[in-house]
N, C-alpha and C positions, 0 to 999 in steps of 0.2 A: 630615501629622499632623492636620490641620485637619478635613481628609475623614475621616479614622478618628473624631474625636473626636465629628464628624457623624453617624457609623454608630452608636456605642455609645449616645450618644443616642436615637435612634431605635428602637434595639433597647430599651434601659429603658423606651419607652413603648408598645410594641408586646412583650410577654414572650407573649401568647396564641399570637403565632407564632412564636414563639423555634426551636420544634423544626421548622418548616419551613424556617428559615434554616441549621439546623446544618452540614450540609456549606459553603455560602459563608462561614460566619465560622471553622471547622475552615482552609479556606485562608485565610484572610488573617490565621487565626494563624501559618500555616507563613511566610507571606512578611515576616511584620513580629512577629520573636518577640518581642522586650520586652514586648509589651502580650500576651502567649503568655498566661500564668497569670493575667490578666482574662479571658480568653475562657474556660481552662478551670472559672472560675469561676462564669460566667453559664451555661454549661451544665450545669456542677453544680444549679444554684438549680432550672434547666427539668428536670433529670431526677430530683432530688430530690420534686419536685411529681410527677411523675407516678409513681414510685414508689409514694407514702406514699398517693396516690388509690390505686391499685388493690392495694397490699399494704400498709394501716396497721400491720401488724405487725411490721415489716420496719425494722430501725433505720436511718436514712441514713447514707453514707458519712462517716468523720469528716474534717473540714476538711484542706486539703492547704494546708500554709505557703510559700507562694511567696516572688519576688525582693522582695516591697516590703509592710508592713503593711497587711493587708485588714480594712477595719471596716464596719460597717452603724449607719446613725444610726438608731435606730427612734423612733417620733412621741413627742414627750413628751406627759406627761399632763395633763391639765386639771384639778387639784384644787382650783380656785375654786369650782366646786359652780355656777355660772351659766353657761351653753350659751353665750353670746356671745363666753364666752372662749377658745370652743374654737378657731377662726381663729388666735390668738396661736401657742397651742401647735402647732397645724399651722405655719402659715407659720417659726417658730421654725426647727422642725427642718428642712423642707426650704430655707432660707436655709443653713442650719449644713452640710447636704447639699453645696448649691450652692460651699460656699466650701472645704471639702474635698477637693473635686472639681479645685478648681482645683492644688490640689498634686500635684507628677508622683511626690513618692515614695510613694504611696499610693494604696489600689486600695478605690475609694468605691462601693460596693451602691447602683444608682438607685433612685431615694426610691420610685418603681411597685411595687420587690423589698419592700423595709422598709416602706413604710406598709399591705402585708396582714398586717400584726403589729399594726395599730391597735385596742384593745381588747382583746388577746387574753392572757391569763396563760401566756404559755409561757416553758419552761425556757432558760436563757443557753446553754449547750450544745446543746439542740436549734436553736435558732434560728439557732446559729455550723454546727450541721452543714448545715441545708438552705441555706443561704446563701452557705458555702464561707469566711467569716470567721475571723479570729481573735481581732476586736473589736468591743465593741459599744456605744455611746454610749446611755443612756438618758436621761432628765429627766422633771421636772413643772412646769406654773407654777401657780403658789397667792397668792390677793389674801389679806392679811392687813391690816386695816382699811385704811388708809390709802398702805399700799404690794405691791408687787408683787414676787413670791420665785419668781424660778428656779434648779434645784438638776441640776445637768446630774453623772455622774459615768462615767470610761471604765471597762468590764468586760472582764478578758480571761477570755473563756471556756473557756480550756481549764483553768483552776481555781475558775474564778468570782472572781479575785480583784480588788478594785478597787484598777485602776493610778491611776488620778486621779478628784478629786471637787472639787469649788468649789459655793457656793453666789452666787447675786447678785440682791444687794436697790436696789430703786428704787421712789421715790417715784409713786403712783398719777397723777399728774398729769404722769409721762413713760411712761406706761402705753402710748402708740403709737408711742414713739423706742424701746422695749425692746428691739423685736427685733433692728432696727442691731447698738444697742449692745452686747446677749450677746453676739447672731453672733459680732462680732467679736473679742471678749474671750474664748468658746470656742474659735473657729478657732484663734487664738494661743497656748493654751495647751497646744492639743490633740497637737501635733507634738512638741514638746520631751517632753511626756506619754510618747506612744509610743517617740520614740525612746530614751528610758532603758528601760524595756521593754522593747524589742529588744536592747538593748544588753548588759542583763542574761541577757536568753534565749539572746542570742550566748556568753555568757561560758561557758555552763551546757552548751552544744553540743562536742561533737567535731569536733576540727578538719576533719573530712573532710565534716562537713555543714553549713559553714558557705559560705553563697554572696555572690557579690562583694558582693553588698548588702549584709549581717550585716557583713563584714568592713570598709565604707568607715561605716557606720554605728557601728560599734564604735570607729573611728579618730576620727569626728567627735563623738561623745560625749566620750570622752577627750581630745581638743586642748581643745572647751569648759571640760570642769570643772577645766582650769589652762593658758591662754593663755600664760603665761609658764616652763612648765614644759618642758625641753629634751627628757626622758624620754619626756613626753606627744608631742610632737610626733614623735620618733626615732619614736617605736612607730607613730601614723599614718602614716608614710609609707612603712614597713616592709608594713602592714595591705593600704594601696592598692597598692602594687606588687603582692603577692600577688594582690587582685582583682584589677587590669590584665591577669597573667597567665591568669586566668581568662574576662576578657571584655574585651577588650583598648579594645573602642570604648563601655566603659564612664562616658559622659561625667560622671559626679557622681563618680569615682573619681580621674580626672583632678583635677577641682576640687579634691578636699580634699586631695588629693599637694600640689595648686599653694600651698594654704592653708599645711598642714601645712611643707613648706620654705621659705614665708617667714617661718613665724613661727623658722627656725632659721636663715636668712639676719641676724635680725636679734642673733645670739652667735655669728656667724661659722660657722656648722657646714652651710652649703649656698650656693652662686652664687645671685645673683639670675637669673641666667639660666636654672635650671632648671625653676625658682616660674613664669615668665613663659613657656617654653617647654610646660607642665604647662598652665597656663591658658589658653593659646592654643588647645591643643587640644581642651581641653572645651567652649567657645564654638563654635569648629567644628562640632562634633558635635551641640550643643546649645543654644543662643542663646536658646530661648524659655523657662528653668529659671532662678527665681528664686534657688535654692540656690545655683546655679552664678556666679551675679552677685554675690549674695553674696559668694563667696569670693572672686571677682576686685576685691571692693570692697577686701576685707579685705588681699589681697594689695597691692591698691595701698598702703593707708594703712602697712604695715610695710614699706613700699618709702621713706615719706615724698612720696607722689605725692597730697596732697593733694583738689588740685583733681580729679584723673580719680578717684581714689576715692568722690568727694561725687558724680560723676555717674551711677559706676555704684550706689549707693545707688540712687540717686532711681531708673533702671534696675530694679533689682533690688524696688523700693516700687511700681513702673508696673506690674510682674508680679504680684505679691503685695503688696495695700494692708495686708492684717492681716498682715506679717512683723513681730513686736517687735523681731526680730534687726536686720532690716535699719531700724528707724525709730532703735534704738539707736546702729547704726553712725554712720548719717548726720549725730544729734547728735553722737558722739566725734568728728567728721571735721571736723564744726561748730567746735570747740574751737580745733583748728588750726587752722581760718582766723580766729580772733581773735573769731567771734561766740558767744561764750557764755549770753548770752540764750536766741537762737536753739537753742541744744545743749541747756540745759535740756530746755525744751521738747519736743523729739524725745525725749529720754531721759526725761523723764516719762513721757511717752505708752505707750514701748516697757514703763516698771515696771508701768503699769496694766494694758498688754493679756497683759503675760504675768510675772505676782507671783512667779511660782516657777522662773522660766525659769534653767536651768545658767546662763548668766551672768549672773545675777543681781548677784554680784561684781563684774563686771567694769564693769556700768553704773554701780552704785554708787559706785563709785573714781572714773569719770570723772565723775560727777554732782558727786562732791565736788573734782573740780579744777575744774568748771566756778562750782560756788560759791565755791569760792577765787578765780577771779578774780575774780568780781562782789563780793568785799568780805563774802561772804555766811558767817562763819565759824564758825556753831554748826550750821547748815546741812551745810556741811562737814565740818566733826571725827562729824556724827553719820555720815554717807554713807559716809567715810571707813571709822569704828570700824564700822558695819554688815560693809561689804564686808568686811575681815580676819576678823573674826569666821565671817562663811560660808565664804572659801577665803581665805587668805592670800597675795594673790594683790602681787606686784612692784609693779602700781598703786595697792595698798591701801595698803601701805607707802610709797611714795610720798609720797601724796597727805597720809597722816597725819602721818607726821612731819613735814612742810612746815608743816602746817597746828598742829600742836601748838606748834613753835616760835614761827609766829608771833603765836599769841596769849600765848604766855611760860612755857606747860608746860616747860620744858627738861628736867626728866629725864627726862617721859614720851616727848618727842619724840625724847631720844637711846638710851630702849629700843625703842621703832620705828625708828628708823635702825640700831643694834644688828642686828635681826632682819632689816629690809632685806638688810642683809652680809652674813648668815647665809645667807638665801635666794640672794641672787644677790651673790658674791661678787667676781664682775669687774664689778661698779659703781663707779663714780668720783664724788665730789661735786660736782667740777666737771663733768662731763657732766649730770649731774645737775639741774644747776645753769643751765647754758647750755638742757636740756630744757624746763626750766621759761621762762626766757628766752622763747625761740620761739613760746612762746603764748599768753605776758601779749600783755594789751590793749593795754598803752602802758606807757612808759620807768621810770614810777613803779612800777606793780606790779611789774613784771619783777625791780626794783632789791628791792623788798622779797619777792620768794618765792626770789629769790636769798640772801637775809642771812640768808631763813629756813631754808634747805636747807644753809648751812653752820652757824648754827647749833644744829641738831641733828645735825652730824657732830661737832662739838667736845666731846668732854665736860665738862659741869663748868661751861659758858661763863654769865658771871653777865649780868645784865639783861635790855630787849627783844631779840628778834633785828633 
């Protein structure tokens, strides 16, 4: 894959002889399909071009939606009104290029295709037909006295509508750190972006044109927007079996099966052995897929494998530095091993690089048990009430009622414990309770997130917890 990746390379900075190469890269779509509908795509881009030269009347073919989200970053614009800032706005986009690139579920237009768009006032639609996309990342950056405004937003073009937009302001005097810092703060936000998007375009499709991609994407959208949900999880694994059936050495299908049955492993409704037999297989197939590591992190830490979970983290962060997901994880993994400091920290990071990311909730919740054990407790009840408030998610509740009781809310904490039951009805206080145990810092807290988890099971119970 190295050699491939060498090729398309190469071919993005050589496009003037694209169409002397066509038959060589025609085979080496036939030999190595997955990357099949990138190739039909850059031939698109070379015969679209030569079309619209010798027939401008002649509308180009409209985009063909392949196995994986195809976008084109085009240059952002310079509205600082001074020439020296043009550099920024370049380099910007082809970093933001550069880092998109690096994700395998997504099919990235080399910056050669997209920056003949620099300058030029054309339609979101014409630009996704000669391109063969069916997204298109725009921006500007603009000095406004003292600081610096870039305003990036994603377009899907077959309606023009805007799937995502964020703005990000900094101070003129980190004016040469900017582009890092977007980068990375675009990259991260940009995936979760599309795949809701996809997700919803999946939903909108007929079953019979839905390809193993839409359908393990469809699975992985829905486990996120409730980690704790048995329904969600049944349905992805349902999802990827289906894919599997369709493309069997489908390795990120693998993965989120592997995900998706441990997170049912953990209410008894799946073996650990098939979660680990599911993940075995995707590594096989696929080792150099941050997604993939991903889940095998994921999978460990609902296994309670602590330590190898924190490694494949750090793994899955060594593939992808800008994953929020995976810098998230790493703090949650953090927790369990008793550094809470440490676990902020990673899950800070992961809230900044990606504000709106699906599990947003789920950081949340652990942010707020990680400031429960630091002593940290307004901190906490706010992290806490965030997270429920966005998905009512098992950790939300958790973390709040622990945290209500033990600053002395007791009715409020025992109608969060209430709704905990509600939710998840084969919970027990004292497991509950020994959960909480496992990953206090030392003997004292433990004792007090313990007094406090029962009481807010107690109703009625009068003083401190």
């Amino acid at each position: 894959m190295e050699f491939l990746a060498s090729v398309f390379q190469w071919v993005g900075e050589h496009e003037a002889v694209l169409s002397g190469l066509a038959a060589a890269i025609v085979i080496l779509g036939v030999l190595f399909t997955p990357i099949g509908s990138g190739i039909r795509a850059l031939l698109r881009v070379d015969r679209s071009k030569t079309e619209a030269s010798s027939h401008p009347d002649v509308a180009s073919e409209p985009p063909l939606v392949g196995d994986r989200p195809s976008i084109a970053v085009l240059p952002f614009a310079n509205l600082s009104g001074d020439p020296e800032h043009e550099f920024l706005a370049d380099g910007l986009s082809e970093e933001i290029i550069l880092g998109l690139s690096r994700i395998k579920q997504l099919f990235v237009i080399a910056r050669n295709s997209s920056f003949t768009y620099k300058g030029r006032a054309t339609d979101a639609q014409q630009i996704s037909r000669e391109l063969g996309v069916r997204y298109l990342l725009e921006g500007s950056v603009r000095r406004r006295g003292d600081r610096v405004r870039v305003s990036a937003q994603l377009v899907d073009a077959s309606d023009r509508r805007t799937a995502w937009a964020e703005r990000f302001d900094r101070p003129l005097e980190r004016f040469l750190d900017l582009d890092d810092e977007v980068t990375e703060a675009i990259v991260a936000a940009l995936l979760p972006a599309l795949r809701r998007a996809e997700a919803e375009l999946a939903r909108r499709a007929a079953p019979e044109d839905l390809t193993a991609w839409a359908l393990v994407n469809r699975a992985w959208v829905g486990v996120q927007s409730d980690l704790g949900s048995r329904d969600a999880a049944q349905a992805a694994i349902v999802a990827c079996e289906e894919a599997l059936q369709r493309d069997p050495e489908y390795a990120l299908a693998h993965a989120v099966l592997a995900h998706a049955r441990s997170l049912r492993f953990r209410d008894g409704g799946e073996p650990a052995e098939r979660a680990q037999a599911s993940i075995r297989t995707a590594l096989q197939l696929s080792d150099d897929d941050p997604l993939i590591h991903q889940c095998h992190a994921a999978l460990l830490g609902n296994l309670s494998q602590t330590t190898e979970a924190i490694r494949a983290w750090e793994r899955a962060l060594a593939l992808d530095p800008n994953s929020a997901a995976a810098r998230a994880g790493l703090g949650i993994a953090l927790i369990y091993r008793r550094q809470p400091q440490e676990a902020l920290q990673n899950i800070d990071q992961a809230l900044r690089l990606s504000p709106r990311d699906p599990l947003t909730y789920h950081w949340l919740a652990n942010r707020g048990l990680a400031c429960t054990l630091l002593g940290r407790w307004d901190d906490a009840l706010e992290a806490a009430e965030t997270s429920v408030q966005s998905t009512g998610s098992q950790e939300g509740y958790i973390v709040l009622s622990a945290v209500l009781a033990r600053v002395g809310r007791l009715a409020d904490a025992r109608d969060a414990y209430d709704e905990l039951r509600r939710r998840s009805p084969g919970l027990d206080v004292d497991d509950l309770g020994r959960l909480l145990e496992g990953i206090a810092p030392d003997a004292e807290s433990a004792h007090a997130l313990t007094r406090a988890m029962h009481a807010a099971a107690d109703a009625g119970s009068p003083g401190e917890p």
